[in-house]
N, C-alpha and C positions, 0 to 999 in steps of 0.2 A: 715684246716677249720678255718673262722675265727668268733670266740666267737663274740655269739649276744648279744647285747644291751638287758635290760630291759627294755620296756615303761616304766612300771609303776612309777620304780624307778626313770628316768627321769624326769616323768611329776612330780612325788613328788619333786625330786632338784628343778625341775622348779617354781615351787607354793611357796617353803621353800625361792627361792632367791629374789623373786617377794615379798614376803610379807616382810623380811628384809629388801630391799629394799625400798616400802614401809611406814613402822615402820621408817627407819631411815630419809626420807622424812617426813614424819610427825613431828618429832620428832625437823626436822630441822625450820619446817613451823610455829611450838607451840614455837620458840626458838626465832625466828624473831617478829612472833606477842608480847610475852611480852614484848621485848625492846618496841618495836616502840608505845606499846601503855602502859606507864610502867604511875601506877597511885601514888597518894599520898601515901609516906609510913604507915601516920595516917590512912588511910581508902585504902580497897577493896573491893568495892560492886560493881558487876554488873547486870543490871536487862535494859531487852528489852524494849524498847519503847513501851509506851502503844497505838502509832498509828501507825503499821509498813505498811511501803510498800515495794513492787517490790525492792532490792537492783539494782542500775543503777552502769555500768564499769565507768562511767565521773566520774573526778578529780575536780569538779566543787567548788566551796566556800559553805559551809556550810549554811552561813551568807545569800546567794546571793540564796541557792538552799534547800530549805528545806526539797523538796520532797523526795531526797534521801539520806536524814539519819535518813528516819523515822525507817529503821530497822538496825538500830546500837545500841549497849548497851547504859544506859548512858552515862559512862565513857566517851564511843566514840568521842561520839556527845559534850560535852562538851570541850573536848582536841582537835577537828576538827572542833570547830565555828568559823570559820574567816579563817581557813588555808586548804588549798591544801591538801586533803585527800588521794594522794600518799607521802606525806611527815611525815617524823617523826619527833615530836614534842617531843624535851627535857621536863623533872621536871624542875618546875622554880618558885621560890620563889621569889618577888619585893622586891623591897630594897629602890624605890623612897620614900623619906619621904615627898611628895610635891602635891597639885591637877595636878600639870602636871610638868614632867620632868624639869631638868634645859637648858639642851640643844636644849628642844622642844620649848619649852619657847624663849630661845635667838635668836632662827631661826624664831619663829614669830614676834620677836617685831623688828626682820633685814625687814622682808618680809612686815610690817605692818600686818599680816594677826588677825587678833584679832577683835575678838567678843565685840559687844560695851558693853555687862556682864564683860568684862573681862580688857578692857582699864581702867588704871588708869588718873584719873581727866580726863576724853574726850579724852586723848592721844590717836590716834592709834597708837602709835611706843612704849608705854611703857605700862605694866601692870607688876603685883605682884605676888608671891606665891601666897598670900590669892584670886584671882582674877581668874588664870590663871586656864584651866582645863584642862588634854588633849583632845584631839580630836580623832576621831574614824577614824582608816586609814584600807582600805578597802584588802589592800594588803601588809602582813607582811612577809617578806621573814627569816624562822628561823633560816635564818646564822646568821643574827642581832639584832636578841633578844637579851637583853641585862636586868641582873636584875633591875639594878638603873633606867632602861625604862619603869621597870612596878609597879603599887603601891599595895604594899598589903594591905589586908582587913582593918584592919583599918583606915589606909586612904583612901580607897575604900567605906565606908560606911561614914564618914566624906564627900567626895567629893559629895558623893549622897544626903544627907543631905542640903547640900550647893546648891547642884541644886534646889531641891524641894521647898526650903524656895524661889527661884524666880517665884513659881506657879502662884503666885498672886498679883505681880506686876503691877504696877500701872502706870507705869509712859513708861511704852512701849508697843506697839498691842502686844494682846497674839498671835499671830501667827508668831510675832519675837521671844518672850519668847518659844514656843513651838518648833522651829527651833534650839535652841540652846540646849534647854534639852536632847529633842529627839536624837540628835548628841553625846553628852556627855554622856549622859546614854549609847550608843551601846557601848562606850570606857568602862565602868566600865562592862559590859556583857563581853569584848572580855578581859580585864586586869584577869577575876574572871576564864574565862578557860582557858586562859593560864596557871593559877597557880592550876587548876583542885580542886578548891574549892569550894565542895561542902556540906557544912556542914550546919546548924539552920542557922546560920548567912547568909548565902548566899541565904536560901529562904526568909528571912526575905528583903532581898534589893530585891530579884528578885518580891516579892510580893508589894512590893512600886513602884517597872518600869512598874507592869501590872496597879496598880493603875492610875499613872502618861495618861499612852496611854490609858487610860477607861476614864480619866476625860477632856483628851485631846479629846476625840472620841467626847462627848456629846459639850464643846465648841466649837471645830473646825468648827462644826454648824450653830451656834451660829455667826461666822464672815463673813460677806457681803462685805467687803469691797476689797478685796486680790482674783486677777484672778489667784492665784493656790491655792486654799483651796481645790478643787477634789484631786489635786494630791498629797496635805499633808492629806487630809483624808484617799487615798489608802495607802499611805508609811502607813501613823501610823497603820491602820486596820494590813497592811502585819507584823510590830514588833510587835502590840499586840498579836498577832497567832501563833508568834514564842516564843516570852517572858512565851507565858502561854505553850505550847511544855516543853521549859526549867525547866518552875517552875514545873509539873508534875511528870516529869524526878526526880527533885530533893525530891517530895513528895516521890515517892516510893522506890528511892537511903535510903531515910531517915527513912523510916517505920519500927515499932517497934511492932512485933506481927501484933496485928491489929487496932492498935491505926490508930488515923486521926490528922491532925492540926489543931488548931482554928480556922483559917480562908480558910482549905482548901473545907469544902462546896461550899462556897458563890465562890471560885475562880475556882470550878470546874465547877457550874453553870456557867460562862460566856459564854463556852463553846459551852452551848447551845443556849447560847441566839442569841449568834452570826451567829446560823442558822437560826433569823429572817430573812424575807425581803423578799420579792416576786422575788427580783433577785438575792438572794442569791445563793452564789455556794460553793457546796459542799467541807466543811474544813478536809481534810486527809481522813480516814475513816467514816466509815456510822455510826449513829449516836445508831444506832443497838449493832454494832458491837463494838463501844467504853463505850459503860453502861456494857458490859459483863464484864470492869477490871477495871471498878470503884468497889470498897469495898461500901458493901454492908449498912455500916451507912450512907453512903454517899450520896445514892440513895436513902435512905429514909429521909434525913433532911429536912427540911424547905423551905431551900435553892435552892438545886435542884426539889423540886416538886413544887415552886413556877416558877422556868425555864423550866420546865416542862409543869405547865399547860398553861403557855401564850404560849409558842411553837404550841401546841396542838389548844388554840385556835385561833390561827395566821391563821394554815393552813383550821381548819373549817370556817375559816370567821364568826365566835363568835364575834363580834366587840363587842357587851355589857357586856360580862364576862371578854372578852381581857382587856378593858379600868378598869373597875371596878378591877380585878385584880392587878393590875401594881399598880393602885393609893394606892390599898388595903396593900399589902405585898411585894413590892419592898424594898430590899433594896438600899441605895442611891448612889452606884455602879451600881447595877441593873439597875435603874433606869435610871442612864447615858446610858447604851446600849438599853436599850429598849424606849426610848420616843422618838426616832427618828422614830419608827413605828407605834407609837400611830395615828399619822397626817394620816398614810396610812392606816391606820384601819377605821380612819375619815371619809377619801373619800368612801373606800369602801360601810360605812352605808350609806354615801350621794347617791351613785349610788344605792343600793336597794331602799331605799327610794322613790327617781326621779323615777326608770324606772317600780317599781311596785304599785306606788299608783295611785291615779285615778285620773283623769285629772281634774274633777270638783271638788274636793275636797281639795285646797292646804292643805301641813302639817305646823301645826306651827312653827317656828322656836325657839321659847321657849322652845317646848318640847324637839325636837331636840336637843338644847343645853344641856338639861337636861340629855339626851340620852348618851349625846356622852359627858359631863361632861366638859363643856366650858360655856364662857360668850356669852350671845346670841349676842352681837355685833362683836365676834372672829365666832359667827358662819355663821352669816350672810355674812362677808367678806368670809369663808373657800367658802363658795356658790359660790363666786363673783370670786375667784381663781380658783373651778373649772368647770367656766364657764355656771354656774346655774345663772338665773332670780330670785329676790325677791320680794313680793309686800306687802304694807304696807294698811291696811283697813281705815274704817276714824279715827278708835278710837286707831289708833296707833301699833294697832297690828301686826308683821311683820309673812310673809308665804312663802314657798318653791312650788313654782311651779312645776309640776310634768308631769312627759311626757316629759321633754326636751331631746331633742336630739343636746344641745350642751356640753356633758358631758367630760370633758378631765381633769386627773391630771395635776397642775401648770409646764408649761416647767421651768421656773426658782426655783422649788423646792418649798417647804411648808414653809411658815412662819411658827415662833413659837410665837405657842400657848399655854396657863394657862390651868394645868390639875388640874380643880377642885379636892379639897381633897387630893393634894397633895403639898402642899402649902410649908409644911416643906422638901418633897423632892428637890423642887423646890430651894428654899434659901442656901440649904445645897450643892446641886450639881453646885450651882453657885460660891461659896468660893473650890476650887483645896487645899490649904490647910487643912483644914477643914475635907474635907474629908480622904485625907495623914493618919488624927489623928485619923481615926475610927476604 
């Protein structure tokens, strides 16, 4: 007779080899991950994105796909900006002592390729260390990384520095000057995670690039003359939305108990404000769901309940608390993202106005001005752009016809217009400098 088997005993081998198994898969999986994502020996901190999404299987650029490293550590997402996120990325320390490599350098002045910032005496075929900057390449293959290719922080904060001081330039359209920052600056964002620096110093520059695209945001506006300003105004909106991603990233990498940074209120509020706009589209998570990992001094500062209430009264079509707001307790960063919606808040009172007063009665346009905190001659024209009638009496006094039904926002966009009472936001947000030093 031939001796029976145990199940039981079996099925326990079985479960004992499956879970060794298992254990030493795992084991292998946690063994692979530290390499490939292995961080600065100075620092180990990892902490989730405070806007995660859906993780996607695409290998797509970091740089180019945002969406899918909202649920990566930060580490991650900093070591994976610009690179193929099936690839492993070595430790890499720069060694370039230069704004831009030497070899990058001599291939552009072969190629002519150089920035008129950067040509010496008008050359295109020659420029300098002190001139030259690298440039942002979009695709870095990490067989050729190379130290002396990348610069560290200290010449990295010099380089940026150097850009900055071209804010305010005079003697070229700023939408060349903004072309060429904007460019250079993504180089100093891709040189800072390669070398997975994330320290004070590194929010201290990432907090001058959100500046830079905030004051860029409110000029770019501002130029009439350049048939692609739409689409340097989407580029810049898509790196300010990534920049401030980064900067948050390195807010909570850096937190200390429950401290906050000096200037992290006012750059947490951008956030919000950037869900002004009647065609606004939704930035990562719901705006719900991203207050629940803001730290709680945060949400009550100044800062954020000031972005807060114009939000709130954006969407109630508050136009008189909206405007009186903004002029009131903006700060002059604020101020740059929000007064492009001021004009839109404008028309909206224009249109209650028009379609709910009474046909024999026009409204004055004095008061209106008064209302809506402009010069009655900026208000009279805002009429005439959106397609409203005015009438002047004998004694001079000018009136808003009411009842019209030729009511349309300007197709060519809003002039800009003087937001009374803000006079000093005004002057301030017109110097990019200036503002750099706040």
């Amino acid at each position: 007779m031939e001796p029976r088997s145990n199940p039981q005993r079996s099925i326990r081998g079985e479960r004992h080899s499956s879970s060794s198994s298992s254990s030493s898969s795992s084991s292998s999986s946690s063994r692979f991950r530290s390499h490939k994502f292995q961080s600065n020996p100075t620092r180990n901190v990892e902490l989730s994105n405070p806007n995660p999404k859906s993780n996607s299987n695409s290998s797509r650029n970091w740089e180019d796909d945002d969406e899918n490293s909202k649920s990566k550590s930060t580490h991650q997402q900093l070591q994976e900006e610009y690179y193929d996120s099936s690839k492993a990325l070595p430790s890499l320390v720069g060694t370039c002592p230069f704004m831009c490599p030497v070899e990058e350098r001599a291939q552009r002045e072969r190629l002519r390729d150089l920035a008129v910032f950067e040509m010496l005496n008008g050359n295109s075929g020659k420029t300098s260390s002190n001139l030259a900057v690298k440039k942002f390449c979009r695709t870095i293959s990490t067989k050729h990384v190379q130290a002396s290719d990348v610069r560290p922080l200290p010449v990295l904060e010099d380089t940026l520095n150097h850009l900055l001081n071209l804010l305010d330039s005079r003697e070229f359209p700023f939408e060349l000057v903004h072309d060429f920052i904007f460019d250079r600056t993504r180089s100093i964002r891709q040189d800072l995670s390669m070398q997975n620096i994330i320290d004070d110093q590194a929010i201290h520059m990432y907090e001058k690039m959100v500046k830079f695209h905030v004051i860029s945001h409110h000029k770019l506006r501002r130029c009439s003359g350049s048939p692609h300003i739409s689409s340097m105004l989407y580029l810049n909106m898509e790196q300010l939305t990534k920049a401030l991603t980064s900067l948050y990233n390195l807010y909570e990498a850096n937190r200390n108990s429950h401290s906050i940074y000096e200037n992290e209120a006012e750059f947490r509020s951008f956030y919000v404000l950037l869900h002004l706009g009647s065609d606004s589209q939704p930035k990562g998570e719901s705006l719900s769901l991203w207050f629940r990992r803001v730290p709680s001094p945060i949400v009550k500062s100044k800062e954020m309940c000031f972005a807060r209430q114009v939000l709130r009264y954006f969407r109630l079509g508050n136009y008189k608390r909206f405007i009186c707001t903004a002029a009131a307790e903006a700060t002059c960063l604020q101020y740059c993202i929000t007064e492009p919606y001021i004009n839109e808040v404008r028309a909206l009172a224009l249109s209650c106005v028009n379609y709910g007063g009474y046909k024999l009665h026009p409204f004055p346009l004095l008061d209106l001005s008064k209302l809506l905190m402009m010069k009655e001659s900026d208000m009279e024209s805002l009429c005439n752009d959106c397609g409203l009638e005015t009438s002047t009496d004998d004694i001079g006094n000018k009136f808003l016809l009411t009842k019209q039904t030729t009511f349309h926002h300007p197709k060519g966009g809003f002039q800009s217009y003087c937001l009374l009472g803000s006079e000093r936001l005004e002057s301030v947000s017109a110097e990019g400098a200036e503002l750099l030093r706040l």
